[in-house]
C-alpha positions as CSV (number, residue, x, y, z in Angstrom):
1,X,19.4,-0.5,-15.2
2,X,16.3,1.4,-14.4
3,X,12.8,0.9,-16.0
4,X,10.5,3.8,-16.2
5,X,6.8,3.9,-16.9
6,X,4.1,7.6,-17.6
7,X,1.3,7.4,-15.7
8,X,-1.4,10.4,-16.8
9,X,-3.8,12.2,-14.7
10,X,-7.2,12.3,-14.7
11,X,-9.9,15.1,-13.2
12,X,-8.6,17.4,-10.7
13,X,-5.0,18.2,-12.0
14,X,-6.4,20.6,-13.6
15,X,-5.8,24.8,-13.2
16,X,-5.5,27.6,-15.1
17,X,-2.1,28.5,-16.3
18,X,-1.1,24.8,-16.6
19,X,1.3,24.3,-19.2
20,X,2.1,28.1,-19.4
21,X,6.1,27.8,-18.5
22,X,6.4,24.7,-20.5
23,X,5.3,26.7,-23.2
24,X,7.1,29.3,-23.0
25,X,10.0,27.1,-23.8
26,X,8.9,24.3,-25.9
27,X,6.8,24.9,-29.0
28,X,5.3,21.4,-29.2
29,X,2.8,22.8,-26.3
30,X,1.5,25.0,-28.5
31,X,1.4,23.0,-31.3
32,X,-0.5,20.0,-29.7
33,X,-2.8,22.6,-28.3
34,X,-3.7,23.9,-31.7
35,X,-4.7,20.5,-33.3
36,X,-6.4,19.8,-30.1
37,X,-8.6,23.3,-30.2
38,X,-9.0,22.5,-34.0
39,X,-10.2,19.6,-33.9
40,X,-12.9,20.5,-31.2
41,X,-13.8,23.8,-32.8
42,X,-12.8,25.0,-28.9
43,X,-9.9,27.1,-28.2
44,X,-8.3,25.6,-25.4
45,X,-4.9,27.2,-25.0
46,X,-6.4,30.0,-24.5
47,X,-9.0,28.0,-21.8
48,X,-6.1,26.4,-20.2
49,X,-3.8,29.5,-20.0
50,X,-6.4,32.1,-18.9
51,X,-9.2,30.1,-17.9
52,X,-12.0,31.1,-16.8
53,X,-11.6,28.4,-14.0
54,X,-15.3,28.0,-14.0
55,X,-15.3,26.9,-17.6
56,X,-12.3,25.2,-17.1
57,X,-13.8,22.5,-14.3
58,X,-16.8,21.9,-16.8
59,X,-16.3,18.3,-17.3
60,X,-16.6,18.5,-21.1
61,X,-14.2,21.2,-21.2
62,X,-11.9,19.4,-18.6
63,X,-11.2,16.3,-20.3
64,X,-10.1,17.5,-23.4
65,X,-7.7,20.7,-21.9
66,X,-6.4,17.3,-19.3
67,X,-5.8,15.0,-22.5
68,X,-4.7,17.4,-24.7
69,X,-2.2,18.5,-21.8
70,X,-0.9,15.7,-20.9
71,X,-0.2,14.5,-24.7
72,X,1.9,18.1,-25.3
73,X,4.4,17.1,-22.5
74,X,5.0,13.6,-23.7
75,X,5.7,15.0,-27.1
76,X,8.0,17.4,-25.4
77,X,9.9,14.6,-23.8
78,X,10.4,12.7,-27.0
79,X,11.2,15.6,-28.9
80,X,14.2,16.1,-26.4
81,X,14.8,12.4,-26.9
82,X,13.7,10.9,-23.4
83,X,13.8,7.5,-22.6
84,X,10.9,5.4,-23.7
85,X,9.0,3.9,-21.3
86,X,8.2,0.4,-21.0
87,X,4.8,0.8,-19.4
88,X,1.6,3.7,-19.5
89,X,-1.4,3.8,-17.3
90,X,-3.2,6.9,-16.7
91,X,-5.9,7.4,-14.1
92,X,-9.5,7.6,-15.3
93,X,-9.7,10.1,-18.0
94,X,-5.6,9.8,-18.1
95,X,-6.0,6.4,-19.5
96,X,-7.0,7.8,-22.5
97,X,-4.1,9.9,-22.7
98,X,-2.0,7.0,-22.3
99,X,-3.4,5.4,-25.2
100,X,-2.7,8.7,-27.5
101,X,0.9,8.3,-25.7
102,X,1.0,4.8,-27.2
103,X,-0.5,5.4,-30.4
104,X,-3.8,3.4,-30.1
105,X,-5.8,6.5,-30.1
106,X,-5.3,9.6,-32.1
107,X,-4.9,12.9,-30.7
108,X,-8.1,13.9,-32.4
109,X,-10.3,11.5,-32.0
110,X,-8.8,11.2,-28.3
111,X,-10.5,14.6,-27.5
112,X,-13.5,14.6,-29.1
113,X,-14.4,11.4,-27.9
114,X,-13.8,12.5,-24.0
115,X,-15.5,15.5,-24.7
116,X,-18.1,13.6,-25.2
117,X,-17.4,11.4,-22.3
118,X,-17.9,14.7,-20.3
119,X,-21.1,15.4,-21.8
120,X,-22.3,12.1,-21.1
121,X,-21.0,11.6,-17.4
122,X,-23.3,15.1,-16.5
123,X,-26.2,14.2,-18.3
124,X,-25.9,10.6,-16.5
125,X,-26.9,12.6,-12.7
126,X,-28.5,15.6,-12.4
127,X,-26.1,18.4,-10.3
128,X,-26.8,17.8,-6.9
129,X,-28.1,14.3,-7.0
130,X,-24.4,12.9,-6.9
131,X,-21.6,13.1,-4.8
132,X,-17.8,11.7,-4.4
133,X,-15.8,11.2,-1.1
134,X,-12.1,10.4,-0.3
135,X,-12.0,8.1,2.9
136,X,-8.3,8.1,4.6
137,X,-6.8,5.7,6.7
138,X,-9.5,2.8,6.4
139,X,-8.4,-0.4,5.2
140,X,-10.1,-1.7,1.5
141,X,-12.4,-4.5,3.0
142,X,-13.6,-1.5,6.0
143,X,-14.6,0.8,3.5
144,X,-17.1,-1.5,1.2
145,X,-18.6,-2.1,4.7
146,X,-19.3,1.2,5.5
147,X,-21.0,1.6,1.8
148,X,-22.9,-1.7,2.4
149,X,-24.3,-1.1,5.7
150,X,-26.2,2.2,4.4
151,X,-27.7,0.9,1.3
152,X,-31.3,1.3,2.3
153,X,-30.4,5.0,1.8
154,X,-29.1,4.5,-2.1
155,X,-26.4,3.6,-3.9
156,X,-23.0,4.3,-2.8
157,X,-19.7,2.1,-3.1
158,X,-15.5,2.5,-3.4
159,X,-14.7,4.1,-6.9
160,X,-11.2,4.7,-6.8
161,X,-8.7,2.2,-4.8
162,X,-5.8,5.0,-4.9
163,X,-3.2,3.8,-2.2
164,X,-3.4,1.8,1.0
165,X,-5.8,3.8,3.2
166,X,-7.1,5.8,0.4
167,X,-10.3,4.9,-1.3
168,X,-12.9,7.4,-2.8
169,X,-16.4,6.2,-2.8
170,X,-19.3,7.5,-4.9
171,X,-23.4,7.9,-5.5
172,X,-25.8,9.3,-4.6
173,X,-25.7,12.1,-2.4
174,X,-27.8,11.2,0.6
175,X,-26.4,7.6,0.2
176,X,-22.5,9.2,0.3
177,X,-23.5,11.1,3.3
178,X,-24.9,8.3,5.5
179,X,-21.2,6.4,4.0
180,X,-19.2,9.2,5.5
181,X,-20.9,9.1,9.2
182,X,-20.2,5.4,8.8
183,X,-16.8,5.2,7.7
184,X,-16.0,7.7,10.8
185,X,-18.1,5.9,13.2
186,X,-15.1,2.9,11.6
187,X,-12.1,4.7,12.5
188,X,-11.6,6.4,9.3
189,X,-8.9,9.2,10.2
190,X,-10.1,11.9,8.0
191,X,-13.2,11.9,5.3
192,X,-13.0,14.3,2.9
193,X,-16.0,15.4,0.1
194,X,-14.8,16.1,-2.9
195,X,-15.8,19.3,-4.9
196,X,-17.0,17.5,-8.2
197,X,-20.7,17.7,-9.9
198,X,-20.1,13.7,-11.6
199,X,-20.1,10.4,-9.1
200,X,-17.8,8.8,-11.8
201,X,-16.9,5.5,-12.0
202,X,-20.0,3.8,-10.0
203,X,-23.5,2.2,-11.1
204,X,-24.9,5.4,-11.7
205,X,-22.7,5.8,-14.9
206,X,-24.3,3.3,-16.7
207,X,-26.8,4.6,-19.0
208,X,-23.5,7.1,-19.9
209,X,-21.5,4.2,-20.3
210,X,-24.2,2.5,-23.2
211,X,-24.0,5.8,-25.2
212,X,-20.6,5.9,-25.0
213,X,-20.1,2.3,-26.4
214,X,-22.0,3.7,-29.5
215,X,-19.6,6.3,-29.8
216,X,-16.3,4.4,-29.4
217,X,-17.6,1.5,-32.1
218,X,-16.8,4.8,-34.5
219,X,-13.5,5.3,-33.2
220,X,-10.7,3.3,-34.7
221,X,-7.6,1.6,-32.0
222,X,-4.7,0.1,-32.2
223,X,-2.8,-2.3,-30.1
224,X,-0.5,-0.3,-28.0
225,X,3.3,0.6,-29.0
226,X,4.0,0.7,-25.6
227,X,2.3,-1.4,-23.1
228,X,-1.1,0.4,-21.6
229,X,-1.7,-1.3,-18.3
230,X,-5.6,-0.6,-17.8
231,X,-8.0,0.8,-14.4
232,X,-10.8,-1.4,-14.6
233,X,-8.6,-4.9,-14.9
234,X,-4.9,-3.6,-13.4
235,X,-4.1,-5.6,-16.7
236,X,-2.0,-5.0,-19.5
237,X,-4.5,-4.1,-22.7
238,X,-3.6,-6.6,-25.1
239,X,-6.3,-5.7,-28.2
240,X,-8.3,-3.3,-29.6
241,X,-11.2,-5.2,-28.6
242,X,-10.2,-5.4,-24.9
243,X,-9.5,-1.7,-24.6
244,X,-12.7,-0.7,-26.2
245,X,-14.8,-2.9,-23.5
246,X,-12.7,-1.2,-20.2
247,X,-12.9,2.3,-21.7
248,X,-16.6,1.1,-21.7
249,X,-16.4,-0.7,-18.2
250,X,-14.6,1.8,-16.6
251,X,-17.2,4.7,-16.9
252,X,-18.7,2.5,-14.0
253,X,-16.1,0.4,-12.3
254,X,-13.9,1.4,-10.2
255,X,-10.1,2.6,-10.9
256,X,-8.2,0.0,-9.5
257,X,-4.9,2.4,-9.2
258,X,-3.0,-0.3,-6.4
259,X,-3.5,-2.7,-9.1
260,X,-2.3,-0.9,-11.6
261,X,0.5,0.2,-10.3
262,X,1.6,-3.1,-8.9
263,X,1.4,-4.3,-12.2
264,X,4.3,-2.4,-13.6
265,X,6.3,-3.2,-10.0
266,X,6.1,-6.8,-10.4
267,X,7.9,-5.8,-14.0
268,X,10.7,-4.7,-12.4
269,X,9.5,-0.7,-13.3
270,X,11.4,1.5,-10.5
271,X,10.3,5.2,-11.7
272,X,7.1,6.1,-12.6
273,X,7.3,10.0,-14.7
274,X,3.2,11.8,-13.9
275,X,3.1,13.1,-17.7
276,X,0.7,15.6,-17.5
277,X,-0.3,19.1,-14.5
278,X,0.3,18.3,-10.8
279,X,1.5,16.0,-9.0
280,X,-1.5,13.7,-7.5
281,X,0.0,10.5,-9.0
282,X,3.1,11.2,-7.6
283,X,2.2,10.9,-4.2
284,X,-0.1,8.3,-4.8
285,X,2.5,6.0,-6.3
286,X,5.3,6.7,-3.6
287,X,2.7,5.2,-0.6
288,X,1.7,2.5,-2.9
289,X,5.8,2.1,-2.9
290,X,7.9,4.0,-1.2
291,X,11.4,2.9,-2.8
292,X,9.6,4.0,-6.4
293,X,11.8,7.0,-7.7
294,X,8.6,9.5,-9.0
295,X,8.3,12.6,-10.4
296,X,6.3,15.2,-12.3
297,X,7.6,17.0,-15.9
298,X,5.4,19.9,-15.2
299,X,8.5,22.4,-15.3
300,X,11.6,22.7,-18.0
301,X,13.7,22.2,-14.5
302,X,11.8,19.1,-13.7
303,X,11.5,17.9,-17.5
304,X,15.7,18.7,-18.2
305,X,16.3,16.7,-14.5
306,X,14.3,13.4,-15.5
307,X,15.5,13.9,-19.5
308,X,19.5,13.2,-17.6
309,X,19.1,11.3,-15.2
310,X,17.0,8.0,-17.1
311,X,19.1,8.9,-19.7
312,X,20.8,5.5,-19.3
313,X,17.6,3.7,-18.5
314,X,16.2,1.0,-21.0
């Protein structure tokens, strides 16, 4: 029989109106959105139904409205008694959201501590002085090259190992630039800069990454109901103690997503459910294996589909 794992987005899912037909349907959209809002003091529903987009895309504002989104559509699938999974894994910010999913993390503390997380990754690198780019169709091994072989120009290396021949690399912005000419001048098919104002998950995030230590010693977690398989390592979190060090690590490191997902293959998993807006993971997962079954649950059609047909799964 089939074994399903969530996997949970992370920043650029996001738009305004997200959630907006699951709502009208479901009330525990709502309802996870109002002790989300409360417990920021911050009225997301309304940010996430009517924007505006600008405020939206804030990073501080973006991580909660992502979390608390993602975490209304699980409840929404257990409500309607889905199947459990056997695995999470989110990407980024969605790990953190997977751990809510699991019951490590609470709901509140979940989005008050990546609010903070926002707050800290913008204050890490002034706007401007970062940058993020998504090279296509350059092997791993090709793409550290490029970043190496412009380092007199600053800091810039592979952040996010999404699928074969896709890698996003990060720093600083002169140093990302140079990286681009050079991953083209290496047969990259297409680079592409990415419209964001944080070069997460790179050396840069460090002094972000101490402050948010001090914050998560405050913050209480629990081992996992349901297995969280984590970016930094590609590793199943085992304690409390491991998962406070990668939330730590990962502010810096890169997401090892082809890890990750490998992990839960090599389980046997054969459907991976995105739990949260868009579909980004989706298509990431099929290249990383095309015979995975995927899909998203960001419709009722698409949520009463998947509901059926693991239905029998275990």
């Amino acid at each position: 029989m089939s074994k399903i794992a969530f996997v949970f987005p992370g920043q650029g899912s996001q738009q305004v109106g997200m959630l907006q037909l699951l709502a009208d349907q479901y009330p525990e959209i709502n309802e996870t959105l109002t002790e989300a809002s409360d417990a920021l003091s911050l009225d997301l529903r309304k940010l996430i139904f009517t924007g505006p987009a600008d405020v939206l895309n804030q990073t501080e504002n973006t991580q909660p409205a992502l979390l608390a989104s993602s975490v209304a559509i699980w409840r929404v699938w257990q409500s309607l008694g889905g199947t459990k999974p056997v695995f999470m894994a989110g990407h980024s910010l969605g790990e953190y959201s997977a751990l809510v999913c699991a019951k490590s993390i609470s709901l509140v503390d979940a989005v008050r501590l990546v609010r903070r997380r926002g707050q800290l990754m913008q204050a890490a690198v002034p706007d401007g002085q970062g940058a993020m780019a998504a090279v296509l169709g350059l092997d791993d091994n090709i793409v550290q090259q490029a970043c190496d072989q412009v380092a007199e120009a600053g800091l810039v290396s592979p952040v996010n190992y999404n699928s074969p021949g896709q890698v996003v690399i990060a720093g600083q912005a002169a140093a990302v630039d140079k990286a681009i000419s050079e991953a083209e001048a290496l047969g990259a098919k297409k680079v592409v800069k990415l419209s964001v104002s944080v070069p997460s998950h790179c050396e840069l995030m460090k002094p972000a990454a101490e402050q948010l230590a001090d914050v998560l010693s405050s913050i209480d977690i629990a081992v996992p109901e349901i297995s969280v398989v984590q970016n930094v390592s590609g590793r199943i979190a085992e304690t409390p103690e491991v998962i406070r060090t990668q939330l730590i690590e990962q502010l810096y490191s890169p997401v090892q997503w082809v890890a990750t997902v490998n992990t839960m293959l090599a389980a046997e998993v054969d459907t991976i459910i995105e739990c949260g807006p868009g579909k980004v993971l989706s298509g990431l997962n099929k290249r990383i294996q095309r015979k995975l079954q995927v899909s998203s649950l960001e419709t009722p059609e698409l949520m009463s589909k998947m509901i059926s047909s693991t239905s029998v799964a275990v």
